[in-house]
C-alpha positions, 0 to 999 in steps of 0.5 A: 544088302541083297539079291533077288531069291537070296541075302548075302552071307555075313562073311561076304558083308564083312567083306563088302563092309572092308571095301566101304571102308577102303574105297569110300561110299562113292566109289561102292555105289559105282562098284555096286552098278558095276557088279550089276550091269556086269552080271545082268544078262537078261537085262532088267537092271537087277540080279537074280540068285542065279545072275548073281552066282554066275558073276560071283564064279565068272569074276572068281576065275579072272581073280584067280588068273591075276592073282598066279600073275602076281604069283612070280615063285608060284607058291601060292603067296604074294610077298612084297618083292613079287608086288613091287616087280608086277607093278613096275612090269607095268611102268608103275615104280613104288618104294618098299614102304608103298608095297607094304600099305598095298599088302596090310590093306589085304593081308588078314592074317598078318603074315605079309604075305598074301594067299588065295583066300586073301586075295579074293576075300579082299577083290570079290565085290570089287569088279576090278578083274586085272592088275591093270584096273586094281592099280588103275587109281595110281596113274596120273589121270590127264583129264584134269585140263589145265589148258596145256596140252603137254601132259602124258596121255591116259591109259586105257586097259584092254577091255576099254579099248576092246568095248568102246569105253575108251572114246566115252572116256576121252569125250568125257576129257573133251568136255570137261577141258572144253568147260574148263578152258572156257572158265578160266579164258579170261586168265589165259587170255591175260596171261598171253597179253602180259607175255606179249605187251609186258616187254614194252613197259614193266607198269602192265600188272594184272588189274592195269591189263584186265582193265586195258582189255575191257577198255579195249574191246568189252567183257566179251573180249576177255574170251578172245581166242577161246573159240578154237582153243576148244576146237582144237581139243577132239583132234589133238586128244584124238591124234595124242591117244592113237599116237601114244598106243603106236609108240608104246607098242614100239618102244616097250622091250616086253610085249604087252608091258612097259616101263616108266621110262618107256611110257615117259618117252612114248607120252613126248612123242605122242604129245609132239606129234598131236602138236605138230598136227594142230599147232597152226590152230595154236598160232591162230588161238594166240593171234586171236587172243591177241586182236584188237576189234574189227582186226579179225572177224573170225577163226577163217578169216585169221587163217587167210589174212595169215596165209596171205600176209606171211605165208605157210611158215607162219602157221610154225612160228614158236614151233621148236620151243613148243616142242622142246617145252613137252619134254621138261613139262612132261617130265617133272609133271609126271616125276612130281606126281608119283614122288608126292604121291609115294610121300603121302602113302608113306607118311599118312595112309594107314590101312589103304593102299587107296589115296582118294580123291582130294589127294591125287586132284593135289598131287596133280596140281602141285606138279602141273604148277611144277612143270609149268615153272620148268617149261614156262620160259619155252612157252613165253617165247613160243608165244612171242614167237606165233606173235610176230608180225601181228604186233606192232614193233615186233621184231622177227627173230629166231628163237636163241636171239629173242632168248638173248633180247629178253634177258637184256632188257628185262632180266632172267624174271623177263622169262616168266612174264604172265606166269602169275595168271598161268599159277592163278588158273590152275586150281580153278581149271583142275577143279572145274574140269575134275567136276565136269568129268565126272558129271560126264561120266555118270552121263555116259554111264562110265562106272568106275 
């Protein structure tokens, strides 16, 4: 590897060498540009000797200033107590045998400890220059869109927030779930079909009901619904990501820090208050959903035929189940994750700290089925909730007597209508929306 005027010393290529090997030849070439955008002033899309040398001190100082950060006795090592408390100063709780793969990862000289040298040998071709971005990998990222917008939002550091880089990483995350949505449409479509229409005969399965659809209305009528259940993306990430900042600003004990339990509670409250905001656009995804042909001819007229036949109150049909759903869904999601992930490390990793790809989109997946299974039942009749009164027999009743009801006649199992179809979207969902995200992130020049 080289820099215009200069080649890198063997040292420095060893250690560019260990990052490949831990970061994977993805992640260097996102590292590489990175390296090179950062330290190109005079904007020709390469490093002279002196650009080069420039960026190399620059990122020195700010690797140090992490470094006597981390440093709680200041005695110039980093011991697996003063890890594990930086990381959970930033909400991010690890085992003892997680902070151990963190220190083996750095530590050369097999003392467990980390000194300077170590330290920087180990960060110097990494442009990470904070706490924040170094463990950035270990957040659960909720760009992967299933569909259900009840997970904790995404972080951003300072310097995202500061450049811009947050909005192009939320347009990235609209984008994707907006394709993502749209591919498994069909999916929640059936799903909310069976929630609805399953009470009134236990036959209804999941071909007899695709079958039913296509009958009914055509393929087209697979995507019914689907409309605005993109649209109502931008808003509801938008008013999500504003409102998570102002509740951890708010609940957070330290300024500038804040605990897991703190950013658990700050994540519900944002994501209640983006669903209160968008929630009439979600009674009007599942009446359109839910259409026969010729009922509907679009998103406004729903939204007038509604206002006019049952008023303002139907736009908040199914809203306390919604609400009471984040809390559960967020929870166990977020629980999961990092008990999956801290499982992994453990038994698995050998010289990374660094999970990789595959196993956090896993991770990822297994707890949003997890907390799907917690909150399903909330969602079902939230669901039958916005339905009333577009179906016909329908009752009107509150939430604790349609609960009452459904077990009655159709058993506990009656809870879970339609959760094969939910369980049968997930995979796709997260892998189409992982693919798209990135894609999307190249294109918006988003390095890693």
């Amino acid at each position: 590897m080289k820099v215009r005027g200069k080649s890198i010393t063997a040292k420095e290529k060893h250690c560019a060498q260990e990052m490949l090997q831990d970061t994977g030849f993805a992640n260097i070439l996102c590292f590489l540009q990175k390296i090179v955008s950062s330290g190109d002033e005079n904007k020709d899309e390469g490093l002279d000797f002196n650009e080069f040398s420039k960026y190399l001190k620059d990122h020195e100082k700010k690797l140090l200033l992490t470094f006597k950060s981390l440093d709680k006795n200041q005695d110039g090592r980093i011991d697996l107590t003063e890890i594990q408390q930086s990381l959970s100063d930033l909400g991010l709780e690890i085992t003892k045998d997680t902070a151990e793969k963190i220190l083996q990862s750095i530590d050369v000289d097999g003392t467990m400890t980390v000194d300077w040298n170590e330290w920087k040998e180990h960060f110097l071709f990494n442009p990470a220059t904070n706490l924040q971005e170094i463990i950035r990998y270990w957040k659960h990222d909720s760009v992967l869109d299933i569909g259900d917008s009840l997970a904790i939002p995404d972080e951003f550091t300072e310097e995202e927030k500061t450049s811009g880089l947050w909005w192009k990483q939320l347009s990235a995350g609209g984008m994707a779930g907006a394709v993502s949505r749209t591919g498994t449409a069909p999916l929640d479509r059936m799903k909310v079909f069976m929630q609805v229409h399953a009470s009134k005969s236990n036959k209804i399965s999941l071909v007899g009901g695709f079958k039913q659809m296509l009958k009914e209305g055509g393929v087209m009528s697979l995507w019914r619904g689907n409309g605005v259940n993109v649209l109502k993306i931008a808003p509801e990430t938008a008013i999500k990501f504003m409102a998570y900042e102002q509740y951890k600003k708010l609940l957070s004990s330290e300024p500038g820090k804040i605990k897991t339990h703190e950013r658990f509670m700050a994540g519900s409250l944002a994501g209640a208050t983006a669903q209160t905001a968008i929630y009439p656009m979600e009674v009007m995804k599942t009446r359109l959903t839910l259409r026969k042909t010729g009922q509907y001819s679009g998103m406004f007229d729903c939204a007038k035929k509604i206002l006019k036949k049952e008023g303002v109150k139907a736009f908040y049909k199914g809203y306390i189940p919604n609400i009471l759903g984040i809390i559960p869904y967020a929870g166990i999601d977020l629980a999961v994750y990092e008990s999956l992930k801290n499982v992994w490390l453990s038994h698995y990793a050998k010289d990374t700290a660094n999970p990789g790809v595959l196993v956090l989109l896993g991770c990822g997946t297994i707890s949003s089925t997890c907390g799907q299974l917690a909150s399903y039942p909330l969602a079902l009749i939230r669901t039958r909730m916005q339905a009333q009164a577009s179906v016909e027999g329908s009752e009107q009743l509150p939430m604790s007597q349609m609960v009452k009801k459904i077990v009655e006649k159709e058993g506990f199992f009656g809870l879970y209508r339609g959760i094969l179809p939910n369980f049968m979207k997930v995979i796709p969902a997260v892998s189409i929306s992982y693919v798209v995200y990135e894609y999307m992130r190249s294109g918006l020049g988003i390095q890693k």
